[in-house]
C-alpha positions as CSV (number, residue, x, y, z in Angstrom):
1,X,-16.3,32.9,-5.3
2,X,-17.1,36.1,-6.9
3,X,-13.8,35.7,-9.1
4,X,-14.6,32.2,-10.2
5,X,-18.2,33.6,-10.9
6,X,-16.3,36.2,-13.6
7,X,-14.2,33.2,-14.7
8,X,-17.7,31.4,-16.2
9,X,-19.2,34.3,-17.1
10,X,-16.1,35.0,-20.0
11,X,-16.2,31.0,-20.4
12,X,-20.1,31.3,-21.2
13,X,-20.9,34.3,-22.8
14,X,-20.3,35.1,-26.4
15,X,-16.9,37.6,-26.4
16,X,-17.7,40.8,-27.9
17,X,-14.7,41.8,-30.7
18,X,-13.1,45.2,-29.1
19,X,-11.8,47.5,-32.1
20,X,-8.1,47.6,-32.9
21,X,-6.5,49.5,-34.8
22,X,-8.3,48.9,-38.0
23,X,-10.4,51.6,-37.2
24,X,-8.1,53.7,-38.8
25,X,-9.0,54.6,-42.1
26,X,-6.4,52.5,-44.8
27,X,-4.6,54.5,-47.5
28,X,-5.6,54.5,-50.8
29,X,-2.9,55.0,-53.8
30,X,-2.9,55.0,-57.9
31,X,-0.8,52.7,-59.5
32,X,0.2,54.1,-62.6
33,X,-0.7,52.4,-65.6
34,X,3.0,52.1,-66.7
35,X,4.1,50.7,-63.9
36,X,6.1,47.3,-64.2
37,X,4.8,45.0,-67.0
38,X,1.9,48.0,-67.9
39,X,-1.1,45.9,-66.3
40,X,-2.7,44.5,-63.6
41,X,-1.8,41.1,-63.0
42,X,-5.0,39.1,-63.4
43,X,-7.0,42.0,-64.6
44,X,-8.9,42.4,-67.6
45,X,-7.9,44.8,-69.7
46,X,-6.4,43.3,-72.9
47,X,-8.2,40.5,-72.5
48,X,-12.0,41.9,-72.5
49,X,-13.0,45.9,-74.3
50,X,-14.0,47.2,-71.9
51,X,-13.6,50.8,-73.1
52,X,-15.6,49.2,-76.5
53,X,-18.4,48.8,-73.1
54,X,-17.9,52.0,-71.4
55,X,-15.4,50.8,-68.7
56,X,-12.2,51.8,-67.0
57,X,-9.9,49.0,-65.1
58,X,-7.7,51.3,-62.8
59,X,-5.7,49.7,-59.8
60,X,-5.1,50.8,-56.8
61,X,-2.5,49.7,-53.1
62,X,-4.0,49.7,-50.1
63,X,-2.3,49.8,-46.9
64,X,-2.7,49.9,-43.8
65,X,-2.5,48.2,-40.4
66,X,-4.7,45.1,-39.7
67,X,-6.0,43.1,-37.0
68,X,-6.3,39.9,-36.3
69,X,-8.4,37.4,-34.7
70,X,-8.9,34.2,-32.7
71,X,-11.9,32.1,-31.7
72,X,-13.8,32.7,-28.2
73,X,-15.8,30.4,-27.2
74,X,-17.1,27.3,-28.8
75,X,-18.4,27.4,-32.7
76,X,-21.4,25.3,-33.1
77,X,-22.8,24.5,-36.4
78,X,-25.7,27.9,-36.4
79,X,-22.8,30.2,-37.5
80,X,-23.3,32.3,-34.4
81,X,-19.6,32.9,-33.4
82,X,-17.5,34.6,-31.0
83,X,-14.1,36.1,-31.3
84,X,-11.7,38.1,-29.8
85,X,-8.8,40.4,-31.6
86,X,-5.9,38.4,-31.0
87,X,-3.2,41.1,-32.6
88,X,-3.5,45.2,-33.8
89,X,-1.1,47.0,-35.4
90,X,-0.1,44.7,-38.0
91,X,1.3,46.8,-41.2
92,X,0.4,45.8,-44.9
93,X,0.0,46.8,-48.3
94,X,-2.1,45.0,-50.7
95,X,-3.8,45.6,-54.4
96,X,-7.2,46.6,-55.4
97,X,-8.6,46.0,-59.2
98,X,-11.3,48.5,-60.1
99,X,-13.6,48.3,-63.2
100,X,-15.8,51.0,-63.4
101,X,-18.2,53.0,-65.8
102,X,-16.3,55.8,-67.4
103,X,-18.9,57.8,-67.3
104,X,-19.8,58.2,-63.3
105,X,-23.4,59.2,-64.7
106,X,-24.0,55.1,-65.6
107,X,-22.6,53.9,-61.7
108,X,-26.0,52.3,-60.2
109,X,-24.3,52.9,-57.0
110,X,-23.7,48.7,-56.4
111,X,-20.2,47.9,-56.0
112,X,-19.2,43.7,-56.2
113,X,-15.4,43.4,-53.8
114,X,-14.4,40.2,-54.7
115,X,-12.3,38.1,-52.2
116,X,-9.9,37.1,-55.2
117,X,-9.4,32.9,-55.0
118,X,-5.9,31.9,-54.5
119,X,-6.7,27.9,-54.8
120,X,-3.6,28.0,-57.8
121,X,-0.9,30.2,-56.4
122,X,-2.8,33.3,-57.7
123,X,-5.6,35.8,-57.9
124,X,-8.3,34.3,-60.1
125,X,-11.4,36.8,-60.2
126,X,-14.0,33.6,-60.4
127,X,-17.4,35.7,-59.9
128,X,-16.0,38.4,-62.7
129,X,-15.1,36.2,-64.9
130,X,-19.0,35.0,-64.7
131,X,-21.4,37.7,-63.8
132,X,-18.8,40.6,-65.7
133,X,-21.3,40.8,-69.3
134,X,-23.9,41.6,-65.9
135,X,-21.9,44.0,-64.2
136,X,-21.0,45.8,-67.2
137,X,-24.3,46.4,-68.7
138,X,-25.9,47.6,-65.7
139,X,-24.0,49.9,-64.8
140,X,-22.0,48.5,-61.7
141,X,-18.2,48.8,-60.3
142,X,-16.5,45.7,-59.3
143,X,-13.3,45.5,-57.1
144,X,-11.1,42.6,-57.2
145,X,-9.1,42.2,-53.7
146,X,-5.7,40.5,-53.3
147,X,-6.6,39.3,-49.7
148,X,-4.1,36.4,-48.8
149,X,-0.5,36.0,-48.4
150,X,-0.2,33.4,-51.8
151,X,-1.8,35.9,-54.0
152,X,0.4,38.4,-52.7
153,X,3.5,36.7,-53.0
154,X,2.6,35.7,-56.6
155,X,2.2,39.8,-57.7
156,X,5.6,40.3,-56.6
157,X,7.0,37.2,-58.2
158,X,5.2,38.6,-61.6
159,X,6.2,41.5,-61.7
160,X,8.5,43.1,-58.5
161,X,8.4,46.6,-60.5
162,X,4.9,46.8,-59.7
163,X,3.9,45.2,-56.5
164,X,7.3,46.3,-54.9
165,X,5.5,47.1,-51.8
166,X,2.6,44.6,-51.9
167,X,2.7,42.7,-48.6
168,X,0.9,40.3,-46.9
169,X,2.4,38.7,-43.7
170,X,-0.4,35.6,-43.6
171,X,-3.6,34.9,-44.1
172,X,-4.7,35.9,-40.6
173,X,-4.9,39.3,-41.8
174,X,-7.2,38.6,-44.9
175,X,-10.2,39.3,-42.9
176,X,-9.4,42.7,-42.1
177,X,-8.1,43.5,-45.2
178,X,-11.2,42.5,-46.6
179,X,-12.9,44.3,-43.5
180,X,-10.7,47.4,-44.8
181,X,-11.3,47.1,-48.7
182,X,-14.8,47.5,-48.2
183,X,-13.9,51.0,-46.0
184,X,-11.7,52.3,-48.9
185,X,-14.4,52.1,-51.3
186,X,-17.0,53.9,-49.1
187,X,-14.4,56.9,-48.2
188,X,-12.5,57.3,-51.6
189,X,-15.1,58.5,-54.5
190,X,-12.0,58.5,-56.6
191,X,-11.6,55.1,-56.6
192,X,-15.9,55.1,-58.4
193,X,-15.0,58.7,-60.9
194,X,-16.1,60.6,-57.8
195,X,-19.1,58.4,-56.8
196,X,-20.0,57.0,-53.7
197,X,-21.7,53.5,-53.3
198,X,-25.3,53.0,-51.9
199,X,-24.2,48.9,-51.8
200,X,-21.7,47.2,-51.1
201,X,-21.4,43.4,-51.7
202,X,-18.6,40.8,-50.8
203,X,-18.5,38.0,-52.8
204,X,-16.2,34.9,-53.2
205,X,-15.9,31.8,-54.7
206,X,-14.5,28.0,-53.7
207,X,-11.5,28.2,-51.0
208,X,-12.5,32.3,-50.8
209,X,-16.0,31.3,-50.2
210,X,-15.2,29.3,-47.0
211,X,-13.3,32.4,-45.8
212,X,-16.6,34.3,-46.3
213,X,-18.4,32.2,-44.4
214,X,-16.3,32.3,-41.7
215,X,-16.4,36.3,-42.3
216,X,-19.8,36.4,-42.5
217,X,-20.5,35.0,-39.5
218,X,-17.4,35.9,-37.5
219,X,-16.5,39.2,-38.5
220,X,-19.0,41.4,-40.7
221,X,-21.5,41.4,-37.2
222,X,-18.6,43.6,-35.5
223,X,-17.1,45.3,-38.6
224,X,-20.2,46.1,-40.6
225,X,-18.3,45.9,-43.5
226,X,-20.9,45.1,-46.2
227,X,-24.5,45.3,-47.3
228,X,-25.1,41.3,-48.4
229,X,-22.5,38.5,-49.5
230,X,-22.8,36.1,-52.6
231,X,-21.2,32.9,-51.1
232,X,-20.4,30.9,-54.1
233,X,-19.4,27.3,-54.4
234,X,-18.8,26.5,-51.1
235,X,-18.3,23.3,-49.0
236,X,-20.4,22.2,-45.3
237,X,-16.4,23.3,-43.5
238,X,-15.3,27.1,-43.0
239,X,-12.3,27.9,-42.8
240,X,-9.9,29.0,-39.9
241,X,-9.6,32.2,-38.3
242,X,-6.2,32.5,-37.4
243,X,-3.1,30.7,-38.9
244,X,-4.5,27.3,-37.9
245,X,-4.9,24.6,-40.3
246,X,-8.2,23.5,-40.4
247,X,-11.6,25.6,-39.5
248,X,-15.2,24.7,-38.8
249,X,-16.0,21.4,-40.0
250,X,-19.8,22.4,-40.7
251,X,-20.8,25.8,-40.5
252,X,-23.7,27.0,-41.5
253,X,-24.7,31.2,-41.9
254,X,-25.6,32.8,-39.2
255,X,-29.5,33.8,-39.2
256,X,-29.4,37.1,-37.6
257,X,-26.5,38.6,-39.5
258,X,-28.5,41.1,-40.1
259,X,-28.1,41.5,-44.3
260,X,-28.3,39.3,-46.5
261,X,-26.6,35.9,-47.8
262,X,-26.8,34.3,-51.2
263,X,-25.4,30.7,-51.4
264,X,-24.8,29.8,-55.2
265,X,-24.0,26.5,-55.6
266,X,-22.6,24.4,-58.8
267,X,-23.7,20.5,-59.0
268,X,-20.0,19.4,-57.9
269,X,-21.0,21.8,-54.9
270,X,-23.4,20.3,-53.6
271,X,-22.6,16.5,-52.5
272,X,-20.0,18.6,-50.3
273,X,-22.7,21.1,-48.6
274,X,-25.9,19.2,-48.5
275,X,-25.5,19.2,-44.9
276,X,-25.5,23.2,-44.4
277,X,-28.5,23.7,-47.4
278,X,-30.1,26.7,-45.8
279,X,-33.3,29.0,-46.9
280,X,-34.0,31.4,-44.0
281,X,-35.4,34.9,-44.1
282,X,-31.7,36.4,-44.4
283,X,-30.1,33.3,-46.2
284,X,-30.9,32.0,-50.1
285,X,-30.0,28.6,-50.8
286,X,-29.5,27.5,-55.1
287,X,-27.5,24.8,-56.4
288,X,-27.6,24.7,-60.2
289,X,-28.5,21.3,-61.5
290,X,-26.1,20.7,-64.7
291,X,-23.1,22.9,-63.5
292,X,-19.7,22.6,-62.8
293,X,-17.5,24.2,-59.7
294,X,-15.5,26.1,-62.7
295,X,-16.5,25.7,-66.1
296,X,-15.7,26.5,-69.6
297,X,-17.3,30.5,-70.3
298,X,-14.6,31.2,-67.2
299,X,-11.8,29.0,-68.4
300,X,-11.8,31.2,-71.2
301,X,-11.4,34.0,-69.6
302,X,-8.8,32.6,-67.5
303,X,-6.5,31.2,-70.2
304,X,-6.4,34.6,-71.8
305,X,-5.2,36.5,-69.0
306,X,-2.8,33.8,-67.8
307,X,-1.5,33.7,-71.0
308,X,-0.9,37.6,-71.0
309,X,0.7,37.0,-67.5
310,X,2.4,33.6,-67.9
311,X,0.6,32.9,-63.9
312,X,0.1,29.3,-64.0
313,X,1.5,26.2,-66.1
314,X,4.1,29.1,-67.9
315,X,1.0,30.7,-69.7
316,X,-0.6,27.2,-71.5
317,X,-4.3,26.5,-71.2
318,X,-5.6,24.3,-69.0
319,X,-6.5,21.2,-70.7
320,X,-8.6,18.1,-69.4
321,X,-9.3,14.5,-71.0
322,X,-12.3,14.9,-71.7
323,X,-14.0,18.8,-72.9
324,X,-15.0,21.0,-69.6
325,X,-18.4,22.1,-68.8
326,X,-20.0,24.4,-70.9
327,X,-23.8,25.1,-69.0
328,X,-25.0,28.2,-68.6
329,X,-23.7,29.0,-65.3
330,X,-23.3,32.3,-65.3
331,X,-27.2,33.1,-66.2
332,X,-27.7,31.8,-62.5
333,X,-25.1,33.8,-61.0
334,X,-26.2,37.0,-63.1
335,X,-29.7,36.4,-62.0
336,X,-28.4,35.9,-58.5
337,X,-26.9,39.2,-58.0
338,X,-29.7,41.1,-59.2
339,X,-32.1,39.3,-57.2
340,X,-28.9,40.1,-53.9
341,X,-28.1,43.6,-55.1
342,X,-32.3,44.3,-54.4
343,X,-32.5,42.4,-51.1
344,X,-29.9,44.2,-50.1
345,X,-31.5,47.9,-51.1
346,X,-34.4,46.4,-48.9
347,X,-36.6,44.8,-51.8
348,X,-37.9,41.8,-52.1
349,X,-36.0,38.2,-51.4
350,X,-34.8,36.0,-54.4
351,X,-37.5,33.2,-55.4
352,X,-36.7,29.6,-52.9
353,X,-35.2,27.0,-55.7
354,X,-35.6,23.4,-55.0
355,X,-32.2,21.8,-54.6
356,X,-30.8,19.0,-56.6
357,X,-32.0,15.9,-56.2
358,X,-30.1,13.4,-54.2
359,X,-30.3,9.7,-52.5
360,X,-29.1,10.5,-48.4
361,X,-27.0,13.7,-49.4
362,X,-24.7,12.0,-51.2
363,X,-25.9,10.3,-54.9
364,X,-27.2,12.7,-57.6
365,X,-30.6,11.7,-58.8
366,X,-29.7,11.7,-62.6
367,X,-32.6,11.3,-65.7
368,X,-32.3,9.1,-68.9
369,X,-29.5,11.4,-70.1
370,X,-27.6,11.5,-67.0
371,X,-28.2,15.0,-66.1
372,X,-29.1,15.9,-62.6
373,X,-32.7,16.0,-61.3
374,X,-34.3,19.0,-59.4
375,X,-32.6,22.3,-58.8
376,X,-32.4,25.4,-60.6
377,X,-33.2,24.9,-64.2
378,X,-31.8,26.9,-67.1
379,X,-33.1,26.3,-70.9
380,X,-29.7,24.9,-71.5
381,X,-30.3,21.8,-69.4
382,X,-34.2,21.5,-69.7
383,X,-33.5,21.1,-73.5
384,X,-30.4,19.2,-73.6
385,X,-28.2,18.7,-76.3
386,X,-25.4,17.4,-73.6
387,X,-25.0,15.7,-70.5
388,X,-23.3,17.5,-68.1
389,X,-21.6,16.5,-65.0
390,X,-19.8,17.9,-62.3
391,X,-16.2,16.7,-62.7
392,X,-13.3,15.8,-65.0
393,X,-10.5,14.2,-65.0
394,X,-6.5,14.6,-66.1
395,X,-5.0,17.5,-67.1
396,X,-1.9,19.8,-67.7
397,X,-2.4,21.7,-64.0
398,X,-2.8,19.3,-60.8
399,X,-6.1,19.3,-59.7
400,X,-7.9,21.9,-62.1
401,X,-10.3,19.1,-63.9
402,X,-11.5,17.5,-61.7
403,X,-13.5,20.8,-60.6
404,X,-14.2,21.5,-64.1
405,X,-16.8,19.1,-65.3
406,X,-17.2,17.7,-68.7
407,X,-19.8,18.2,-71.4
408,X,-21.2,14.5,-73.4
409,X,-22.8,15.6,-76.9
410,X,-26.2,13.5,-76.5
411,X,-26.0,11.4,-79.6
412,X,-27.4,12.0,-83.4
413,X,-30.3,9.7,-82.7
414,X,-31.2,10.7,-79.5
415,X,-31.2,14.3,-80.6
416,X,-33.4,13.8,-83.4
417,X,-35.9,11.6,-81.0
418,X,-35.8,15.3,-78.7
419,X,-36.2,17.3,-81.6
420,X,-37.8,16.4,-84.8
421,X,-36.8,19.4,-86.6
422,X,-35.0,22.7,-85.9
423,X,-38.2,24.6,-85.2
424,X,-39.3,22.1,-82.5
425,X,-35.9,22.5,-80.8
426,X,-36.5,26.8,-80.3
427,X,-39.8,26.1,-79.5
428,X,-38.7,24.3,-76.5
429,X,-36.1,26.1,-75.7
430,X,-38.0,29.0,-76.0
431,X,-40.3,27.5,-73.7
432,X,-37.6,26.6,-71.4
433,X,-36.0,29.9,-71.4
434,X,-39.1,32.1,-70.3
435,X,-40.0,29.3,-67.5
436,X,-36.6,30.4,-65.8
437,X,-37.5,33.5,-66.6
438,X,-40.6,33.8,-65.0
439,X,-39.0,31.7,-61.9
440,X,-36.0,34.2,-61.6
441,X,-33.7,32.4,-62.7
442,X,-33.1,34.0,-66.0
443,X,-32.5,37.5,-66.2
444,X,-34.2,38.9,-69.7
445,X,-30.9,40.0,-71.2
446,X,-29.6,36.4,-70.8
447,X,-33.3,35.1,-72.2
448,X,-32.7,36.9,-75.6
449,X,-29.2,35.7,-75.7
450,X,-30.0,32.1,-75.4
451,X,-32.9,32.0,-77.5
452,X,-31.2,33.7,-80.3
453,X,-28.2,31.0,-79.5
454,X,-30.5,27.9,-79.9
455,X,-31.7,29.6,-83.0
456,X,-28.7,30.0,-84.7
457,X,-27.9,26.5,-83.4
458,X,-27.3,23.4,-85.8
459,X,-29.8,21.6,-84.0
460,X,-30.8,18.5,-85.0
């Protein structure tokens, strides 16, 4: 009796996570700038001046031994689960991109650790390549993570010289290699010019985002790994823990993680994750209205560095049938980790944005121009010169445009029925701009850039 009371108690009770051997600190070492091909794969430099902005991209292996882990107990839809280590001692070596102030005098003490997406065979840094103009002018450091087994596999493929030793077994590992990252950059100054961080946030976009997720509410309430999470572009699923194939089919964050969540969503987002839309004390909730899951400001960025590195399609833009996205995106997502970067120093939450507007979570309500109603609202999409919707279509690299949206010049006469003359058009965008402004949507640096870009505009 008393054994079969033990037996329900494990059954019933949430299984604590006991401490492998990740506790051991990881190891931390340069990779010279020579090495291999001379650059990081996927990094910046050569493709944005960064010393022109007072920035350093240095790179850095990191190995160690991981854990891994397995579900206990059922996961229910509130985020709130269990697990158990399922293996210790497991050895690898994996990459860290750092982009730092040169001077350490200028490092705000923030640091962004990316969990790099893999959804094309390797690393893309999606939040750099949109919040990076943010991250650089404040003053932040940034760290780009190789954390799964495809982006591993890729470095080495792209250059063995340099990522001789990069390893990954399988993805099972990624959340303690993320787990670990995070330690390396609290216990190595040398990694911030001799600086330690104050904040530490995770971030990751699309596939990486449903790996957050499950991080978030799996994993950082027994690791403690970071200070707040931007959870971008997401679906309702999460995914696995393990090796397995498929995870949670709708997950939403936990409530009592303890630190704050951001969920930043894109219009093709959101017909995907209506289901999970959350604003809680602890979890912030805005989908975009106009947006696309990837869009053309980080296509660019993209295309350059994969032509440096010849990654994906043997170096050639992506191309679609129709021209990508071009909102504003990245105003949000700049204006999102300010508004994250202060929760998480114990400050104030970000504003509550309405979500789009949709017919039973799965039409988006669209105006006269076909752009979506509701959400969060830059100037760009108040004061139209576009429609812009969520997906595209065709393409040189299988199943890139349909995630990258498409931009729709309204037409002459419409324009001119909008805007009688130029100096009607800035007045309304003006307008526009210092509403999201004033809602916290628009950070000022971004308000003076779009102003001045509808005034140099050709509009009508």
């Amino acid at each position: 009796m008393r054994r079969l009371l033990c037996l329900l108690l494990a059954v019933l009770l949430p299984a604590v996570v006991v401490p492998g051997t990740a506790e051991a600190a990881p190891t931390v070492t340069a990779v010279p700038a020579d090495a291999g091909k001379g650059w990081p794969v996927s990094g910046a430099e050569g493709v944005l001046d960064l010393a022109a902005r007072g920035y350093v991209e240095e790179e850095y292996l990191l190995s160690g031994q991981a854990d891994t882990y397995a579900q206990a107990g059922l996961w229910t839809d509130d985020g709130r689960w269990a697990t158990r280590v399922a293996s210790t001692g497991n050895p690898y070596t994996t990459r860290m991109v750092v982009v730092r102030p040169r001077d350490p005098a200028r490092f705000t003490g923030t640091v962004v650790v990316e969990w790099l997406n893999v959804s094309f065979g390797v690393d893309i840094p999606v939040d750099f390549s949109q919040s990076y103009e943010h991250f650089l002018r404040e003053g932040h450091a940034y760290v780009g993570v190789t954390t799964q087994k495809a982006g591993a596999d890729k470095l080495k493929s792209l250059d063995p010289a340099r990522y001789s030793t990069v390893d990954l077994s399988g993805d099972a590992l990624s959340y303690d290699v993320f787990s670990q990252a995070a330690q390396a950059v609290r216990a190595n100054p040398a990694l911030l010019g001799g600086r330690t961080p104050s904040v530490v946030l995770g971030t990751g976009h699309s596939q990486s985002a449903l790996r957050l997720t499950t991080y978030a509410n799996a994993i950082q309430p027994v690791r403690h790994a970071y200070d707040g999470f931007m959870i971008h572009g997401r679906a309702a699923l999460a995914a696995p823990i393990g090796d397995g194939v498929l995870g949670p089919l709708s997950a939403r964050v936990r409530t009592d993680l303890g630190v704050p969540v951001f969920v930043l969503q894109s219009e093709t987002d959101v017909v995907a994750s209506a289901s999970v839309r959350q604003d809680t004390a602890l979890v912030r909730t805005w989908e975009v209205a106009g947006t696309a899951h990837a869009d053309r400001y980080g296509l660019d960025l993209y295309d350059a560095a994969n032509a440096r590195d010849r990654s994906i399609n043997d170096g050639a833009p992506t191309t679609c049938d129709k021209p990508v996205n071009s909102m504003t995106f990245r105003y949000a997502e700049n204006a999102a980790f300010a508004h994250l970067d202060r929760w998480a120093r114990g400050g104030a939450a970000p504003p509550v944005a309405p979500p789009i507007s949709m017919l039973l979570n799965l039409i988006i309500v669209r105006d006269a121009d076909q752009n979506a109603r509701g959400g969060v609202r830059l100037p760009d999409l108040d004061m139209p010169v576009a429609a812009y919707a969520p997906n595209n279509s065709g393409g040189n690299v299988p199943g890139a445009c349909l995630l990258l949206g498409t931009t729709t010049p309204l037409s002459p006469e419409r324009i001119r029925r909008l805007y009688p003359d130029h100096a009607a058009y800035v007045a309304a965008f003006t307008a526009a701009a210092d509403r999201a402004l004033r809602a916290g949507y628009l950070l000022r640096p971004d308000r003076d850039e779009a102003v001045a870009r509808a005034a140099a505009a050709p509009v009508p």
